[in-house]
C-alpha angles and dihedrals in degrees: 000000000000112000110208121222088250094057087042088051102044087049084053085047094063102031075063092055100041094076090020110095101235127120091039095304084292088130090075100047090042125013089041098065112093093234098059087037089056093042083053094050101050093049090057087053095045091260115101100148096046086038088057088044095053098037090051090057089056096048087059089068090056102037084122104048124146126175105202135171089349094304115131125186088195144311118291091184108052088042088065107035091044096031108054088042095060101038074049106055085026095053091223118153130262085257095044082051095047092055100047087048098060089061083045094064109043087048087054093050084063085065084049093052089040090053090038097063085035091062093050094065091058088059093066096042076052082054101053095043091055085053080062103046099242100133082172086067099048093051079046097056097037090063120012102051093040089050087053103053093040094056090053084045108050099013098050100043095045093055100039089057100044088051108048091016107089080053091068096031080047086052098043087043099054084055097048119104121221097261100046074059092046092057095048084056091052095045103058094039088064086042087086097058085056090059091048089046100053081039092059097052088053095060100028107125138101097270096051115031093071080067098058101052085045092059088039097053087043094056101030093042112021092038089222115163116262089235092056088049090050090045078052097050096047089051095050091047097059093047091052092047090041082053093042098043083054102047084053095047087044086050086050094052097052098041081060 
């Protein structure tokens, strides 16, 4: 399969919105995630349905990714957006894909450190313009120059892989023997049980693990579909934050 510069581009495009703050910031909490970044891309390559498979796969590695205090274990984003376009023109499998993703995206956490220290350096140009009193200049510096760099850091990468990328996984492809094959295929195959892992450990206390069995009985016993269970959960979490909204209202009431 040939890519075109326009559909590495548009993939570039939206690897670039998915951590820029446009759109509401929806970028982060959408485009970001590796399932809808593979179903985008695949619509861009003319595969929507194999793109959503794929990218679903990934997602599962960092179903427990957290990007906290500006540490970063890898780069959701650019595993998805990159990933699934490369397993995609390169017709590689949902496990292969699985396996070149994971180095994606901890190379692409190095971008995120590089625009990280950049942008520090904006926050002190910020400083020295409130000390004189151009708060133009401060609105100026908070968005233009960051958007900027972010663009050069996340657009230009993305498409550039994606372009001249499946040359080099095609080459290394046609060397490989059957059982290096064989190892990428078992090691992402092993990659899920990481994600659920880290997810896990996110959720692992007292309040919330009894979800999650129960989840896990509804869909394993009683054969019920995960959208309905998910239909269920939502349900069962605003009821427990309503309670609990109550009982502290209630608490308030009787403090005053």
């Amino acid at each position: 399969m040939h890519v075109t510069i326009l559909q590495a581009s548009l993939i570039g495009i939206f690897y670039y919105l998915s951590w820029s703050p446009w759109l509401m910031y929806s970028g982060f909490f959408t485009f970001n995630r590796p399932l809808l970044a593979g179903f985008i891309t695949g619509i861009i390559l003319g595969k929507p349905l194999e793109g959503a498979m794929i990218g679903a796969a990934i997602n599962v590695i960092y179903l427990g990714f957290i990007s906290a205090g500006g540490a970063q274990i890898g780069d959701p984003a650019f595993a998805g957006y990159v990933g699934t376009a490369l397993a995609l023109i390169s017709n590689l499998d949902a496990k292969t894909a699985m396996a070149i993703s994971v180095p994606l995206g901890t190379v692409a956490s190095i971008l995120w450190i590089g625009k990280m220290t950049v942008n520090s350096f904006f926050v002190h140009w910020a400083d020295k313009e409130v000390e004189k009193g151009n708060l133009n200049a401060v609105a100026f510096i908070n968005v233009v120059p960051p958007q900027i760099l972010l663009f050069a850091l996340s657009f230009i990468p993305a498409a550039l892989v994606v372009y001249y990328g499946p040359t080099a996984v095609s080459g290394l492809l046609s060397v490989m023997s059957p059982h290096v094959l064989h190892v990428f295929n078992v090691v992402g195959g092993t990659l899920p049980a990481l994600g659920i892992a880290m997810n896990l450990k996110l959720i692992g206390n007292s309040f919330t693990l009894p979800f999650f069995f129960l989840g896990t009985i509804l869909s394993v016993y009683f054969k019920i579909d995960i959208v309905v269970i998910a239909i269920i959960g939502t349900i069962l979490a605003l009821t427990i934050v309503r309670i609990k909204g109550s009982n502290g209202d209630g608490a308030n009431s009787n403090l005053a």
